[in-house]
N, C-alpha and C positions, 0 to 999 in steps of 0.2 A: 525573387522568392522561389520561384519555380525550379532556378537553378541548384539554388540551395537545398533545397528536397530532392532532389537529383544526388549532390552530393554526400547528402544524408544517405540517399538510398544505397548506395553505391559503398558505403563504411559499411553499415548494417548487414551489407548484401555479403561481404569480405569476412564476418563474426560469427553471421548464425551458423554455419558448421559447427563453430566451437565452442557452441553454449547452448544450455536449455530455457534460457527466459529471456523474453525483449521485454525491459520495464518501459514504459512511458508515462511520464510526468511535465508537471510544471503547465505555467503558464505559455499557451500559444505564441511563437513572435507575432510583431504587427506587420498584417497582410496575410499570414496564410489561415486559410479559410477553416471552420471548426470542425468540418468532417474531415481533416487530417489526420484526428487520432483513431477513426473510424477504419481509415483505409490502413491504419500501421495495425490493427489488431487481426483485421482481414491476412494483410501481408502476413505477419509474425506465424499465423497460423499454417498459412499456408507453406510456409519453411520447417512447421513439423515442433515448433516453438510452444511453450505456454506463453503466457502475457497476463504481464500485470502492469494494471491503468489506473493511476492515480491523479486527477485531472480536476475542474471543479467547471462547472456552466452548462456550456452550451456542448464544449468538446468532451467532459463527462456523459454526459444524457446520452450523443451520438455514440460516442466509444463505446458503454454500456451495448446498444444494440449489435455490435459485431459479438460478442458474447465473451467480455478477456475471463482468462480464468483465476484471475482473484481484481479486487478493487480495493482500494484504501482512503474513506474518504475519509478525513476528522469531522468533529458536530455541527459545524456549521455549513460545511459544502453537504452535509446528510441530510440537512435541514432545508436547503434548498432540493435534493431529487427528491426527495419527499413532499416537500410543498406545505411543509407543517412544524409547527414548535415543537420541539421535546427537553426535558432535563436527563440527564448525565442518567439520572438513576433508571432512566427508560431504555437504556442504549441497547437492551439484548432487544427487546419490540422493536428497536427502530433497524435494529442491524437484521432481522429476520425479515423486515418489509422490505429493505435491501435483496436481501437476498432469494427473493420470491420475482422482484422485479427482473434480477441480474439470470436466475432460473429458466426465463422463459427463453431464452437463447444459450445457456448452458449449464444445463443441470445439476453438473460437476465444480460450475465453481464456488469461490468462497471468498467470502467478504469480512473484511477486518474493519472496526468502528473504531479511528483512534478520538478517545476524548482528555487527551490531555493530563495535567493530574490524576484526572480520577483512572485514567489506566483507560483500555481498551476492549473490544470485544469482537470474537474471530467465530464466524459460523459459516460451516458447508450445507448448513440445510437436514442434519441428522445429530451434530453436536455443537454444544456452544463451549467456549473457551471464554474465562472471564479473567483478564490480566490486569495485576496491580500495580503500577509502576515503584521503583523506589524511588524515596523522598528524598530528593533535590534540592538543592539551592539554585535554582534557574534562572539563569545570564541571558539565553536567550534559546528563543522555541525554533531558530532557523537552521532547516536540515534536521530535527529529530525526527519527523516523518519520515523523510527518507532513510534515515540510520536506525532504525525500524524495521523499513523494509528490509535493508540491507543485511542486517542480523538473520532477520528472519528465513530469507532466500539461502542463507550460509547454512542455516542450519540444518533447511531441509535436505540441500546438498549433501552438509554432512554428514546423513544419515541419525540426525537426531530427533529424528519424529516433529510431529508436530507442536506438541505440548511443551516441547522443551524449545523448539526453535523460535516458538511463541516468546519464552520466557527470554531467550537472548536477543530477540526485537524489542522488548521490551526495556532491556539493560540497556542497549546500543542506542535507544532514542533516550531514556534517561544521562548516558553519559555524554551526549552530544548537545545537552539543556546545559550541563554545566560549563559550556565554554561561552566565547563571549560572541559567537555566530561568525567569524570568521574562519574555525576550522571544525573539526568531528570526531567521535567520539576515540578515542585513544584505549586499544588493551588494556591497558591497566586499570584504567577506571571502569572499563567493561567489564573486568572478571571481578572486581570489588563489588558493584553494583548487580550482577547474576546474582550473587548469593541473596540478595534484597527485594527481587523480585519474584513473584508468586503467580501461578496460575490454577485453577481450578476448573475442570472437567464435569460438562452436566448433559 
């Protein structure tokens, strides 16, 4: 295992010149230890990186305390750093609890509540973003998280603000529901599904 984080490091170490965000996600392999995503957010930063940690458990909680500057949990890994039930319709309370916690190690960042159908909620702590997804026919939910993200990262890059980059995270995780989880969202149904999606400003 050791070596392999070695190897990791050593890719990672070869990229950050050429980018601005180290994502980290997914599930831990078996054997490395859960402050692993602790030490990549540390690292990430210290290369002059933001960081965005999208994790659930043990290696979320840890993560969180290095301070990434956005997170992306869906409702049920919410549900656990919180430690509490909530319905969909509570998601802007639960995503500010988030983000109070995520605060106390970096002020600046901002937390995205994905909850599925019911769409999303994106807060820095000063405005909340409330996103509707468009309706789908949904083959399967694997990889919409990340093609979410991935929209979203595009967006801000390309200089489309926030609001808007929201709304083609938004499209990018609906058009990657309609496939059947073996691939992701494809342009064309990305720029169909942008017009269908909605974001509102509070």
């Amino acid at each position: 295992v050791a070596d392999d984080i070695d190897r990791l490091m050593t890719v990672l170490a070869e990229h950050a010149p050429k980018t601005k965000w180290l994502t980290i996600g997914g599930s831990l392999p078996p054997g490395v230890d859960a402050g692993e995503y602790y030490r990549l957010v540390v690292w990430g930063h210290q290369q002059g990186l933001k960081v965005l940690l999208d994790a659930d458990g043990a290696a979320m909680v840890q993560g969180i305390q290095a301070g990434p500057d956005l997170i992306k949990p869906n409702i049920d890994e919410a549900k656990r750093l919180l430690n509490k039930e909530f319905e969909p319709k509570d998601g802007a309370d639960a995503a500010n609890e988030l983000w109070k916690k995520l605060s106390e190690v970096n002020p600046h960042a901002t937390v995205i509540l994905s909850m599925g159908a019911d769409g999303a909620i994106m807060t820095d702590g000063t405005t909340m973003w409330r996103g509707i997804s468009p309706e789908v026919e949904v083959n399967s939910t694997i990889g919409s998280g990340d093609s979410m993200l991935g929209g979203f990262l595009f967006g801000l890059e390309d200089g489309r603000g926030r609001t808007e980059s929201f709304r083609l995270g938004l499209a990018c995780g609906a058009a990657t529901a309609t496939t059947n989880g073996s691939e992701i969202a494809r342009l064309p149904v990305i720029n169909e599904l942008l017009t269908k999606a909605s974001v509102t400003v509070s």
